[in-house]
MDAnalysis code that builds the backbone (N, CA, C; Angstrom):
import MDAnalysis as mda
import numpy as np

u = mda.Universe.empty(315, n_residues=105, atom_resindex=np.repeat(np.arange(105), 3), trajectory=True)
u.add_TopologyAttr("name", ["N", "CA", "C"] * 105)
u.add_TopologyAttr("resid", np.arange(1, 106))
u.add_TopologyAttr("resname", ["UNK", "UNK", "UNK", "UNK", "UNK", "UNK", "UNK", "UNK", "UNK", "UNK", "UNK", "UNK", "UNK", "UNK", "UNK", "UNK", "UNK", "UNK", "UNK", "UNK", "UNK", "UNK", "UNK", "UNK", "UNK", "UNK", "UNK", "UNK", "UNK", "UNK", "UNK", "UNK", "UNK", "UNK", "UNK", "UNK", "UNK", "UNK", "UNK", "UNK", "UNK", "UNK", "UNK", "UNK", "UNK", "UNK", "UNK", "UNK", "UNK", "UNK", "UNK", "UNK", "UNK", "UNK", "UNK", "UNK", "UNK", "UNK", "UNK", "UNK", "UNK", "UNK", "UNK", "UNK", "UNK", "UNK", "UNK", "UNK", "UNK", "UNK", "UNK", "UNK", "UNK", "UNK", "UNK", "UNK", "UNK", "UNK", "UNK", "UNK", "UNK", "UNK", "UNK", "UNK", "UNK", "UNK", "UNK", "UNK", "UNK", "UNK", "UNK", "UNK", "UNK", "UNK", "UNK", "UNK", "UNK", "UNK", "UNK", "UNK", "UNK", "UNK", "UNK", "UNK", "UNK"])
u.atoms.positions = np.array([
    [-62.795, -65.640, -30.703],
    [-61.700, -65.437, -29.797],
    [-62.148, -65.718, -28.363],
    [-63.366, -65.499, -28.159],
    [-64.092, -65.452, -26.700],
    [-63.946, -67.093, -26.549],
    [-64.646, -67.950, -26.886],
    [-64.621, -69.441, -27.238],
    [-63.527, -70.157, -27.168],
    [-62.454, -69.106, -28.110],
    [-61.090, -70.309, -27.439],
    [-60.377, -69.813, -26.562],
    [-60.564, -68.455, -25.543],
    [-59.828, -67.947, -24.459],
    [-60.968, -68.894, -23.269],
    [-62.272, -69.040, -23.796],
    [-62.208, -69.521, -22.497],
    [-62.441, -71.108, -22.556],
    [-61.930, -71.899, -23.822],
    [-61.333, -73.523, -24.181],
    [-60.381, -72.919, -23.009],
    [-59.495, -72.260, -23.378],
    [-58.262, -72.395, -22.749],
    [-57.851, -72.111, -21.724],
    [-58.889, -71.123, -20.723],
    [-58.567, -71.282, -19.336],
    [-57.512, -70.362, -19.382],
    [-57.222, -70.944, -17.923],
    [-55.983, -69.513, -17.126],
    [-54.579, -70.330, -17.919],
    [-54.493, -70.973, -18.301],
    [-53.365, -71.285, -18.808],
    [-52.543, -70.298, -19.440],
    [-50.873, -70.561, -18.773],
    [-49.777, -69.418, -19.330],
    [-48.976, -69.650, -20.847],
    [-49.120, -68.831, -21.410],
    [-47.830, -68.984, -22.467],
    [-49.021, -68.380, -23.543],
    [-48.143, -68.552, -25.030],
    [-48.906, -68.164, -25.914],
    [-50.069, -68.251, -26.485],
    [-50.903, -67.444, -26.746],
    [-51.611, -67.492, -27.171],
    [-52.021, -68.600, -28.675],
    [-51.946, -68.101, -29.194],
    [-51.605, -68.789, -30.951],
    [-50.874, -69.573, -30.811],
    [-50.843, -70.869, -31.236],
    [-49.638, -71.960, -31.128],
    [-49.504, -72.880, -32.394],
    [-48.848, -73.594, -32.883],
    [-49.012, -74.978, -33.556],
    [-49.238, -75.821, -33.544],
    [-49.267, -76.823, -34.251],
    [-50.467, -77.843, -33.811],
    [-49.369, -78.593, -32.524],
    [-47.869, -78.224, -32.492],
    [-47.625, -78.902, -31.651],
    [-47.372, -78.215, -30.276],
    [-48.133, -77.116, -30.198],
    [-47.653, -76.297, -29.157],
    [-47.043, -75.035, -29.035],
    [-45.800, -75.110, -30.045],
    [-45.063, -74.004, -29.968],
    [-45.725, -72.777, -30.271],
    [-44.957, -71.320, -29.811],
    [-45.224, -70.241, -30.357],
    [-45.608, -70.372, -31.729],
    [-46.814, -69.867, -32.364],
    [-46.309, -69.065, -34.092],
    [-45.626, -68.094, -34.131],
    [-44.754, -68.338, -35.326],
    [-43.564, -67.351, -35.488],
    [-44.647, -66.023, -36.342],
    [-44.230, -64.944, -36.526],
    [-44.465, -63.840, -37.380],
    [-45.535, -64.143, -39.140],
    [-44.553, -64.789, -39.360],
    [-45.030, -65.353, -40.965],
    [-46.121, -66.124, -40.848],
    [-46.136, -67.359, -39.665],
    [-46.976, -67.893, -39.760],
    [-48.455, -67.417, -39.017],
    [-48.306, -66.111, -38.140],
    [-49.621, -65.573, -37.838],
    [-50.130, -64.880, -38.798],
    [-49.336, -64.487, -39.727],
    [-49.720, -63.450, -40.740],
    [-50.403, -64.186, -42.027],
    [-49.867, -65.502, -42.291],
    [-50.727, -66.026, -43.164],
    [-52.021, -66.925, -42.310],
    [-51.928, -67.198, -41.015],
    [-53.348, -67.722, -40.741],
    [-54.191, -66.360, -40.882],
    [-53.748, -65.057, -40.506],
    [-54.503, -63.798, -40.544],
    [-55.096, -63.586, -42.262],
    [-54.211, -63.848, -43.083],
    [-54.887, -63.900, -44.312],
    [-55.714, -64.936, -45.006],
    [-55.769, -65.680, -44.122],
    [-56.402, -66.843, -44.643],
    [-57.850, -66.792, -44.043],
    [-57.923, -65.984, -42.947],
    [-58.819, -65.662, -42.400],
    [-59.790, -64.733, -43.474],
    [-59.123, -63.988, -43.556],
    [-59.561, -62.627, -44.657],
    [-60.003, -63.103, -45.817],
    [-59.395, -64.231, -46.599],
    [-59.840, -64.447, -47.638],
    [-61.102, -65.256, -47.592],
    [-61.116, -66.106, -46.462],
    [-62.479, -67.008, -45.897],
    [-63.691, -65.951, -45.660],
    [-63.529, -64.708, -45.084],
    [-64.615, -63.838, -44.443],
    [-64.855, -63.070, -46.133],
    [-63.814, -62.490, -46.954],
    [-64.115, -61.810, -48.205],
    [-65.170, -63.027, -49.316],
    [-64.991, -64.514, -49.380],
    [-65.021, -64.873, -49.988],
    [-66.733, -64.692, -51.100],
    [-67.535, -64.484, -49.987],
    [-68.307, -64.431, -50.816],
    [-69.505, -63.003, -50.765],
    [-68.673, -61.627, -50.682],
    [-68.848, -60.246, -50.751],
    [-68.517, -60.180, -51.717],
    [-69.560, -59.272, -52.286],
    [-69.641, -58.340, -53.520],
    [-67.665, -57.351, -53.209],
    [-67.072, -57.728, -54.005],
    [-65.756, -56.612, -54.411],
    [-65.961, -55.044, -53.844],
    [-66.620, -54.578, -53.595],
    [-66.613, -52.890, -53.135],
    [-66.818, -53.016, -51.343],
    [-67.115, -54.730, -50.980],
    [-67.381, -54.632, -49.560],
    [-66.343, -55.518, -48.636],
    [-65.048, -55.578, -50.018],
    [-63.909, -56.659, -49.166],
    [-63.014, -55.401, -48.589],
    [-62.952, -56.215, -47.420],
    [-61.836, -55.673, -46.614],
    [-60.468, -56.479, -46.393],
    [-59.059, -55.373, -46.095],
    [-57.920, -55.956, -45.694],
    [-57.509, -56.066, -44.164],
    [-57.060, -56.801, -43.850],
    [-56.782, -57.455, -42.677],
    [-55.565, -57.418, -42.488],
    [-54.542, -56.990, -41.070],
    [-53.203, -57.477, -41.363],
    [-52.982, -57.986, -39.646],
    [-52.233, -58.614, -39.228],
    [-51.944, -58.271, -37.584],
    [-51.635, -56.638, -37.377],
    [-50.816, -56.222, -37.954],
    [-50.453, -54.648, -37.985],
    [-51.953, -53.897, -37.429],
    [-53.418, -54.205, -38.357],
    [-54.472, -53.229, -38.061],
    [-54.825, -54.238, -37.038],
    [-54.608, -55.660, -36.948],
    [-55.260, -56.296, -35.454],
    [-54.574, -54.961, -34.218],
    [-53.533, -55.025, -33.917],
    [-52.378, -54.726, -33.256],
    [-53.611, -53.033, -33.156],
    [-53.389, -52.485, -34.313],
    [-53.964, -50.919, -33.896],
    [-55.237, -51.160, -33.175],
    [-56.226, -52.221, -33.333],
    [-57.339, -52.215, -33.012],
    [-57.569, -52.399, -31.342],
    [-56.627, -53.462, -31.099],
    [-56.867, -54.109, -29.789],
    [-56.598, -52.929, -28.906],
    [-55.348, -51.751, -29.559],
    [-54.570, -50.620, -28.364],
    [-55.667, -50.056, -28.589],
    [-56.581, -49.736, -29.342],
    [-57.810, -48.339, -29.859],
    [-58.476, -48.856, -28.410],
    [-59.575, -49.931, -28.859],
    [-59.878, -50.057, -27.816],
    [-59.608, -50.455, -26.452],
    [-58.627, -51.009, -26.290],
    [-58.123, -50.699, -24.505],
    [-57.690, -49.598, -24.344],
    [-57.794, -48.277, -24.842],
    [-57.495, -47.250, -24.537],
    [-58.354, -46.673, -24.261],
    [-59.858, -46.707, -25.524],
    [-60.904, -46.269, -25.245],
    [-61.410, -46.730, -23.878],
    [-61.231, -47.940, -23.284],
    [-62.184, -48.637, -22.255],
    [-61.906, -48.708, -21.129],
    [-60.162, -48.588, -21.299],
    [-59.727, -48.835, -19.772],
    [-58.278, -47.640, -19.499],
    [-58.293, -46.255, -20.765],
    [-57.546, -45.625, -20.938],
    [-56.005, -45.665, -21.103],
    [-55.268, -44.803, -21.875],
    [-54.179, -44.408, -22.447],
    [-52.848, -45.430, -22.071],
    [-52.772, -45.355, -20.518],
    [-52.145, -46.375, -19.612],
    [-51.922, -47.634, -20.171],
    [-53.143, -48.265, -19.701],
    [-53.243, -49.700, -20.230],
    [-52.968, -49.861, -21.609],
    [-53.101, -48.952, -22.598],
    [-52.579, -49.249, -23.883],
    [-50.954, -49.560, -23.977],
    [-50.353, -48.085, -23.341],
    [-49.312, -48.011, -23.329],
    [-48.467, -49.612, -22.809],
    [-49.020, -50.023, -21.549],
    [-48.093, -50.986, -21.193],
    [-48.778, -52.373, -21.817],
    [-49.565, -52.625, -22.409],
    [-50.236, -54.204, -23.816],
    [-49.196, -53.274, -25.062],
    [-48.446, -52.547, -25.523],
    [-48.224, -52.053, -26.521],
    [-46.543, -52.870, -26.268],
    [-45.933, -51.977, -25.313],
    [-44.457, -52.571, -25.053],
    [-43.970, -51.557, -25.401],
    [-44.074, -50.437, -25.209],
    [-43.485, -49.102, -26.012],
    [-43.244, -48.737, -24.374],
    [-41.890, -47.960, -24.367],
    [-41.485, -47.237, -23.135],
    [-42.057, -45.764, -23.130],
    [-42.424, -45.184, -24.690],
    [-42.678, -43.639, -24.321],
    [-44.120, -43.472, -25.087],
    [-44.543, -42.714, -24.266],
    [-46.167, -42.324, -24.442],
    [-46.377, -41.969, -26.213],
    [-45.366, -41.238, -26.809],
    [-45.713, -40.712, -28.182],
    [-45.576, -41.803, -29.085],
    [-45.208, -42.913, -29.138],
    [-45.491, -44.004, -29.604],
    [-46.867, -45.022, -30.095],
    [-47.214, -44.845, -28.702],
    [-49.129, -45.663, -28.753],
    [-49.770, -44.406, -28.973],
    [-49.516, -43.046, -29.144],
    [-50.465, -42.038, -29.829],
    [-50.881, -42.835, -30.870],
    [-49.976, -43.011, -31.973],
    [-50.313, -43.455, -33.753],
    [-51.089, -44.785, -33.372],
    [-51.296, -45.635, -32.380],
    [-51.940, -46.819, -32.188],
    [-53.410, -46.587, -31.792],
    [-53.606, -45.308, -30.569],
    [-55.296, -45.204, -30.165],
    [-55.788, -44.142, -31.375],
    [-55.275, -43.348, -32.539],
    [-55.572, -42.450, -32.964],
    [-57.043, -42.461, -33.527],
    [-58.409, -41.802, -32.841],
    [-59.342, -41.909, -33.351],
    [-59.226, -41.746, -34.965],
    [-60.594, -43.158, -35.914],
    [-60.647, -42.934, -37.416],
    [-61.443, -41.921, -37.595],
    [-61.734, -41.643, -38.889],
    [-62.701, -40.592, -39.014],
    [-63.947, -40.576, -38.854],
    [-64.785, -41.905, -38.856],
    [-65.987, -41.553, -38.355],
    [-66.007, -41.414, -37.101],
    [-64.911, -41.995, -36.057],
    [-65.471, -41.822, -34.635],
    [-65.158, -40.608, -34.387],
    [-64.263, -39.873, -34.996],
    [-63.999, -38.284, -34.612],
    [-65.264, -37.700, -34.896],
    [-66.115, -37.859, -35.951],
    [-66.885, -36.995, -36.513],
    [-68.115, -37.189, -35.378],
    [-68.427, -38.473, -35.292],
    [-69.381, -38.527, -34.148],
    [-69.416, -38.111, -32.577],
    [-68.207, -37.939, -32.116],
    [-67.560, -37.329, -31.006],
    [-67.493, -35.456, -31.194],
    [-67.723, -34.898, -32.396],
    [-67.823, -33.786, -32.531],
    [-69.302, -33.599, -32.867],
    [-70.079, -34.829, -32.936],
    [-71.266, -34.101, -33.784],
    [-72.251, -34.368, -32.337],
    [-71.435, -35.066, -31.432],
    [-72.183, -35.193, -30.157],
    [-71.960, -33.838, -29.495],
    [-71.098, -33.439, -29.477],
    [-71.032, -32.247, -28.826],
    [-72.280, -31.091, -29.631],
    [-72.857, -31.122, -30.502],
    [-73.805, -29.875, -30.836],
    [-74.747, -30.616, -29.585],
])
C-alpha cells in the first residue's frame, strides 16, 4: 500500500480504480480483497488461513487511527456523525486488552 500511495503522489480522487480509471464499485473491491486472501492463504497449512473482508479492512484502519492519532480522527475517516458508532470500530481484540491489563501489574 506504501509503494502505490507513493506511485501515486498527491493526486485527488480514488483510491482503487480500474484499469480505466474509474472508481471500483463495492463488488468489485470485495472480490480483488478476496483474491488477495486466497493468494496470501494459498500455500498455509489450513489451521493458519485467515479471512479477509473490506468490512475487517474498514475495522482495522479506524483501530488504528484511533490508537495513534485518537478517537477523533477515527470518528471523522469513519463518516459516522455520532461517537457510539466508531466505538464497535476501535473496540480493543482480546489479546490487546489482555496485554494492556497485564501491563498494568
Amino acid at each position: 500500500m506504501e509503494a502505490w500511495l507513493k506511485e501515486r503522489g498527491d493526486k485527488l480522487g480514488p483510491i482503487f480504480t480500474t484499469s480505466h480509471g474509474h472508481r471500483l464499485g463495492r463488488k468489485q473491491f470485495y472480490e480483488v480483497v478476496k483474491r488477495v486472501e486466497r493468494q496470501a492463504n494459498a500455500h498455509l497449512p489450513a489451521k493458519e488461513r485467515f479471512t479477509i473482508t473490506p468490512h475487517v479492512l474498514r475495522h482495522t484502519f479506524l483501530r488504528k487511527l484511533a490508537e495513534t492519532k485518537g478517537i477523533q480522527y477515527a470518528k471523522e475517516a469513519s463518516g459516522h456523525k455520532r461517537d457510539r458508532y466508531v466505538w464497535r470500530y476501535v473496540k480493543p481484540d482480546q489479546q490487546t486488552l489482555a496485554e494492556a491489563v497485564g501491563a498494568l501489574e
